[in-house]
C-alpha positions as MATLAB code, in Angstrom:
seq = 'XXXXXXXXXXXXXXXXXXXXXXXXXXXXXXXXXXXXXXXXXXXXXXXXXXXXXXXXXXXXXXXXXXXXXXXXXXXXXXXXXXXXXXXXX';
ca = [
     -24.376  -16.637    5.783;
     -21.095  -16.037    7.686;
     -21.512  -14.228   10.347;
     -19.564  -10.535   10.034;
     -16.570   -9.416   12.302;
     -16.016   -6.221   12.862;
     -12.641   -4.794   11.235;
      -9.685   -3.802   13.036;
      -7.527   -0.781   11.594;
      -3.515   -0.800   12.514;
      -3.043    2.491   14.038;
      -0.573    5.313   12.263;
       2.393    3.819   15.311;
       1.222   -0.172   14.909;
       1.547    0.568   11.141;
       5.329    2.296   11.524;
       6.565   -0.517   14.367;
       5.751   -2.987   10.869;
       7.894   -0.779    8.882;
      10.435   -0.370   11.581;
      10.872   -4.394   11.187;
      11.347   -4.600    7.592;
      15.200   -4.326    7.072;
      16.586   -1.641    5.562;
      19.285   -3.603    3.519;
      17.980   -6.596    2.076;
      15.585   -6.262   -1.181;
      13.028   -8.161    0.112;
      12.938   -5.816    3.519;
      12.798   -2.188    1.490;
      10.121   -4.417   -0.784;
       8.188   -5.144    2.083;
       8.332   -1.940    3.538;
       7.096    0.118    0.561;
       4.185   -2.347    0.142;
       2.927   -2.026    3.795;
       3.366    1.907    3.429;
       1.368    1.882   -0.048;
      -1.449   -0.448    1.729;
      -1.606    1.620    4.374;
      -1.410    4.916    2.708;
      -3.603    4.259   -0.067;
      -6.737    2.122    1.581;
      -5.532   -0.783   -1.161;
      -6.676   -4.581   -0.845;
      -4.299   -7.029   -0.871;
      -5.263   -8.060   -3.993;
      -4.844   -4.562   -5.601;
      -0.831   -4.334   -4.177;
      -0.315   -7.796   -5.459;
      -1.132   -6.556   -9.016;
       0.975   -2.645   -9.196;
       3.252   -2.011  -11.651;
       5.900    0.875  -11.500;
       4.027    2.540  -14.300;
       0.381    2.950  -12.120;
       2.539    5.620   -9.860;
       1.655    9.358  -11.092;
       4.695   10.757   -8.407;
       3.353   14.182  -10.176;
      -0.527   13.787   -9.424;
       0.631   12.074   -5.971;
      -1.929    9.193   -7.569;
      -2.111    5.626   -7.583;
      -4.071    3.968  -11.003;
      -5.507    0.409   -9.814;
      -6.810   -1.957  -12.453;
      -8.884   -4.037  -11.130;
     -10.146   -3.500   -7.548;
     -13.545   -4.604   -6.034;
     -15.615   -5.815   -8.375;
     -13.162   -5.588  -11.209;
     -13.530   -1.672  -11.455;
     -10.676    0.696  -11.893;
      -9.663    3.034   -9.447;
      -7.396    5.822   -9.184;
      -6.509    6.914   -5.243;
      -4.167    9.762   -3.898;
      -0.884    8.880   -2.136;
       1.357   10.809    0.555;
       4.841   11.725    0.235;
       5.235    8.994    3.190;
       4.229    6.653    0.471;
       6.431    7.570   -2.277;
       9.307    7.871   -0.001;
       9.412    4.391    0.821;
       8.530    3.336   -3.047;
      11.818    5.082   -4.092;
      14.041    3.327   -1.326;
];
């Protein structure tokens, strides 16, 4: 069995110096921004961005609806106004 690393959590200013990178013109920037603020934000897997659709935002409940996240379970996890802001850019 491989033998376990211990994790290393960006901190709130490592996470904003990404953002701060991404531009703030091109699509693919303001895309990449909003997904590294939703990742962040909402404790999602890579695999769990990869699959959002517009429709899994609840702006209302401040909620995020996830599919299919570890172990192919649904999940449903709270979002800041951070969050959204960059998802509407």
């Amino acid at each position: 069995m491989p033998e376990k690393r211990p994790i290393h959590l960006l901190t709130a200013t490592e996470v904003r110096l990404l953002i701060d990178q991404c531009s703030r013109r091109a699509p693919t920037g303001v895309r990449d921004a909003a997904l590294i603020g939703v990742l962040y934000r909402g404790g999602l897997r890579i695999s769990e961005a990869l699959t959002l659709y517009a429709r899994d935002l609840n702006r209302e409940r401040g909620t995020l609806r996830i599919h299919c996240g570890k172990g192919h379970k649904p999940r449903t996890v709270g979002l800041d106004t951070t969050a959204f802001g960059l998802v509407d850019r």
